[in-house]
C-alpha positions in Angstrom: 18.0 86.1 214.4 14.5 87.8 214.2 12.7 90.1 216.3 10.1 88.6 218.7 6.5 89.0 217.8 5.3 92.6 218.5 4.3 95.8 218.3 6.9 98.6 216.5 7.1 101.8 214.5 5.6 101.0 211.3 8.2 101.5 208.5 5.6 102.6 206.1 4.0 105.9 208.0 5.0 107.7 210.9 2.7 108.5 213.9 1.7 104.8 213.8 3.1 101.2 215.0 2.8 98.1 213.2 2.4 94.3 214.6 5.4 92.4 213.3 4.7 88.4 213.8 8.1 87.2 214.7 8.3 86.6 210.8 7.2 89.6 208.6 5.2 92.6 208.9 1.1 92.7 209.0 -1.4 94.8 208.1 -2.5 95.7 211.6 -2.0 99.2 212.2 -2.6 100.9 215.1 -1.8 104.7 216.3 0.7 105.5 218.7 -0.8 106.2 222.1 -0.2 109.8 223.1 2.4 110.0 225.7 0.7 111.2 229.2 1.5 115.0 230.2 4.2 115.5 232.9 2.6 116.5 236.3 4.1 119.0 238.2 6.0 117.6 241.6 4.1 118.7 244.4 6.4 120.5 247.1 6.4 119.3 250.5 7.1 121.7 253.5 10.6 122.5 253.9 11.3 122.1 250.3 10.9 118.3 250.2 10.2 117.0 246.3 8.6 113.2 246.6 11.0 111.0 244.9 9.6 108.1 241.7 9.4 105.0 243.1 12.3 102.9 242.4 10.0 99.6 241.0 9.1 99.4 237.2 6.2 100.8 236.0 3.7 98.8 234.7 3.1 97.9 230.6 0.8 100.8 229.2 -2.5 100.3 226.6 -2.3 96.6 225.5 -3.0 96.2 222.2 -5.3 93.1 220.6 -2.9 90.5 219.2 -3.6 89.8 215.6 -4.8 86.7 213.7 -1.2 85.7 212.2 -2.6 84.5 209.4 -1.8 87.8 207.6 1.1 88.6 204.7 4.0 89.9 205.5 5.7 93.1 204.2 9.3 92.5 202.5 11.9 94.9 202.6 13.0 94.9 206.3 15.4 93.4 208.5 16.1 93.3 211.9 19.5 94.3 214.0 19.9 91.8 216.3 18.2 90.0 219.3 18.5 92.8 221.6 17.2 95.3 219.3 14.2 94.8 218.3 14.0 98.1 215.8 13.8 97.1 212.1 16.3 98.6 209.7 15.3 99.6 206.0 17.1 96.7 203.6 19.7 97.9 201.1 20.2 96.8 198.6 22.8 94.7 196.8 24.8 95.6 193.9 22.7 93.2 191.5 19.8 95.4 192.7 21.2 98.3 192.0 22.6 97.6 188.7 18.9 96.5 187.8 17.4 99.9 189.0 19.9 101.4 187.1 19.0 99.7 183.8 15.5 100.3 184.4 16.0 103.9 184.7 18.5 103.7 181.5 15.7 102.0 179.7 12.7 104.0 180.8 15.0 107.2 179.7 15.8 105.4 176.4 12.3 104.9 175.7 11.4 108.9 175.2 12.4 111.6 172.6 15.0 113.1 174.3 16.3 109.8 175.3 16.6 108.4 171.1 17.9 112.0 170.2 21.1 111.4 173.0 21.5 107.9 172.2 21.9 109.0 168.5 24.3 112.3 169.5 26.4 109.3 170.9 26.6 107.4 168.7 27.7 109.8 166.3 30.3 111.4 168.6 31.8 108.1 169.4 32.1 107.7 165.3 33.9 111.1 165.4 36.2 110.3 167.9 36.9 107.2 166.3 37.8 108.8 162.9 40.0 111.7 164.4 42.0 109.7 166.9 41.2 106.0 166.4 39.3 104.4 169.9 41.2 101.1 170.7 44.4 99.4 170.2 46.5 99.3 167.8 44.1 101.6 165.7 44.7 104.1 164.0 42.8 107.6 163.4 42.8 109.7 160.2 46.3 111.8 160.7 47.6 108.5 161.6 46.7 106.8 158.1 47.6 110.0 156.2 51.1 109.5 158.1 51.0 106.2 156.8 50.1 107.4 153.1 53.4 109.8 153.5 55.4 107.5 154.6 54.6 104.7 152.4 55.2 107.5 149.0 58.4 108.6 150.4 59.3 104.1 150.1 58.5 104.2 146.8 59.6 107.3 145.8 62.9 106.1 147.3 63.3 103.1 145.3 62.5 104.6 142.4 64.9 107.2 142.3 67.6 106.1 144.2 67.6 102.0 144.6 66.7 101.3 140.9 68.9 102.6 138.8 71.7 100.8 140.7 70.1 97.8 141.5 67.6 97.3 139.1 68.1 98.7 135.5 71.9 97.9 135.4 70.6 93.9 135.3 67.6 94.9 132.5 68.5 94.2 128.9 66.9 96.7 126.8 66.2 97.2 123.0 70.0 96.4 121.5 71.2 94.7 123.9 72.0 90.9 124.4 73.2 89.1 127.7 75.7 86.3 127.9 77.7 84.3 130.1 81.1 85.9 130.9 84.0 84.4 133.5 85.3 86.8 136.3 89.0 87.2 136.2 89.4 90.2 138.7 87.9 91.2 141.8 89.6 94.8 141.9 88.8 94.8 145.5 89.8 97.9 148.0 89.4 98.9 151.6 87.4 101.8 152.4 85.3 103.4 155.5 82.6 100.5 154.8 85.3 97.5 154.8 85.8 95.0 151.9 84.4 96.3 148.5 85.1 95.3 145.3 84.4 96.0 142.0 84.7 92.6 139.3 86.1 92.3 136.1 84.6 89.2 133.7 85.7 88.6 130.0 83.4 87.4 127.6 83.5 85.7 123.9 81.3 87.5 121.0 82.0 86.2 117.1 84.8 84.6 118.3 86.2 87.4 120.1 86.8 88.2 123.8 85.6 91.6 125.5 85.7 92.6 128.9 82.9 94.2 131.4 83.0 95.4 134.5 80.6 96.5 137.2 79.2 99.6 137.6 79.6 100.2 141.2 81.0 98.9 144.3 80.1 95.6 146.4 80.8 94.1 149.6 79.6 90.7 148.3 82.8 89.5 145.5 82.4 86.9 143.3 85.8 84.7 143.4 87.6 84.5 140.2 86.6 82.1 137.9 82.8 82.0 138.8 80.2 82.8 136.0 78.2 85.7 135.8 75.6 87.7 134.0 77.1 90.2 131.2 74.6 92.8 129.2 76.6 93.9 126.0 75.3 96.3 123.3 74.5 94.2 119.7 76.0 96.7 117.7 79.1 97.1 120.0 80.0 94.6 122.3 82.8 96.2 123.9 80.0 98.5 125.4 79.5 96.0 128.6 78.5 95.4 132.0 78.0 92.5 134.8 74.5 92.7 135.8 74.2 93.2 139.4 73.7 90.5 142.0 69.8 89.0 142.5 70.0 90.0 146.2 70.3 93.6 145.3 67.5 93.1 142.7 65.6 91.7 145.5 66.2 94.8 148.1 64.7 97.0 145.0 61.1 94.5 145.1 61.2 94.5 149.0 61.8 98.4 149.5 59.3 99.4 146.5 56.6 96.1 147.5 56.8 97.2 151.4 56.4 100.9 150.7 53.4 100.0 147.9 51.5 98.0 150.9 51.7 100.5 153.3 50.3 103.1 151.4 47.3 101.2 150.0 46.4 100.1 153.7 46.8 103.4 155.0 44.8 104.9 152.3 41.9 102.9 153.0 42.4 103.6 156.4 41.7 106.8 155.3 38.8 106.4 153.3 37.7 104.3 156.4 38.2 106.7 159.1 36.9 109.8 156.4 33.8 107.9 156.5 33.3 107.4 160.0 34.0 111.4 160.7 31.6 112.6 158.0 28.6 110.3 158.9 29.7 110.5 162.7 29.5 114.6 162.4 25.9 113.7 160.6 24.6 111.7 163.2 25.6 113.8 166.2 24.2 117.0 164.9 20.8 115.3 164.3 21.0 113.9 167.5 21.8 117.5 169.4 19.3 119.3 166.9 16.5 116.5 168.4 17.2 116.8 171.8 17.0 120.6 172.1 13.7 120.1 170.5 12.9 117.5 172.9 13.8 119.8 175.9 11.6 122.6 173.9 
């Protein structure tokens, strides 16, 4: 509810009162009347001090009402009906946020303002390369991790996985591969359960050789099944079985998996090498500028 029409202290000066309309403020003005000087109580005989009198004294300087045809003045609010004294507006959130960004944007607008926004910028790139902002991301020790981690894969499958799993089932120069029958499973019980190593007979020139495997398995082929033999030409007594296509496979897998993580975390680290060196550009250009800003 608003304040009745009237005169109050203007909002926009002290030492002066302003004629509110029952609606907004005016623009009549008017100072406030000085307050009277206190007289002295005269003393009656015997001590006696005369006493106020008790009724309410009467309204003081009446001031001409004005035409109400005048604007009113924004920005203020009443407390209540029984007030009557207006209260300074504050301001919501949205107006706040807006006199924020204004201030943001009048800053952004001088040199020293360009020369931070560019410091930054390149501190954020920085920070970004060193210890990778977000998630999921990764910074530059992370993808040199990566690059270690995907070399030791290889390296392992190389060295250790191929030449049981891989080059055992290659036929090289001199060599031939056939078709042989397996005719013993030569199976045992160790620490790691079931293992077995086959035996298969084969016919060259009318003649029948035997191969074996050259290492254990917990997957046996059952007697009388067909499998891969790799003789030498020149001697086909000199024979193995060719190992099984699922321990081929684990050779691709471990080598492809460890190949893939290296190249991604290699051009992470191009990536991320890039961001720190042009990063470490921009925010010494931007420092540089703003202490010349400052002067």
């Amino acid at each position: 509810m608003a304040a009745p029409a009237g005169w109050y202290p203007d909002p926009q000066g002290p030492g002066s009162v302003r004629y509110w309309d029952g609606t907004g403020w005016t623009q009549h003005v008017q100072p406030v009347p000085a307050a009277p000087q206190p007289q002295p109580a005269p003393v009656g005989a015997g001590g006696w001090v005369p006493q106020p009198p008790t009724t309410s004294p009467q309204p003081g300087t009446a001031y001409p009402q004005p035409d109400a045809s005048y604007g009113q003045a924004g920005g203020w609010s009443f407390g209540g009906p029984h007030t009557g004294v207006p209260r300074p507006h504050t301001p919501d959130l949205a107006e706040q946020l807006g006199q924020v960004l204004g201030q943001v944007r009048q800053y952004a607008g001088t040199d020293e303002g360009r020369a931070t926004g560019t410091a930054a910028v390149g501190g954020a790139l920085v920070a970004d390369g060193v210890i990778g902002i977000g998630r999921n991301r990764q910074g530059i020790g992370g993808a040199l991790s990566g690059m270690v981690f995907g070399a030791l894969f290889v390296l392992i499958s190389m060295v250790v996985i191929r030449p049981i799993a891989l080059e055992p089932g290659s036929t090289h120069p001199g060599e031939a591969s056939i078709q042989g029958t397996v005719v013993d499973q030569h199976s045992h019980v160790g620490d790691d359960g079931r293992m077995c190593s086959p035996e298969a007979q084969f016919v060259v020139g009318g003649q029948v050789y035997s191969a074996g495997s050259n290492g254990s398995s917990s997957t046996c082929p059952a007697v009388g099944t067909h499998v891969k033999v790799i003789y030498n030409l020149a001697n086909p007594a000199d024979a193995r079985i060719a190992p099984e296509k699922m321990l081929q496979m684990i050779f691709w897998v471990f080598a492809g998996a460890g190949g893939l993580v290296f190249v991604l975390s290699l051009w992470t680290f191009i990536v991320r090498a890039g961001e720190i060196s042009v990063g470490g550009f921009l925010l010494f250009k931007g420092l540089r500028a703003r202490r010349a800003a400052r002067g």
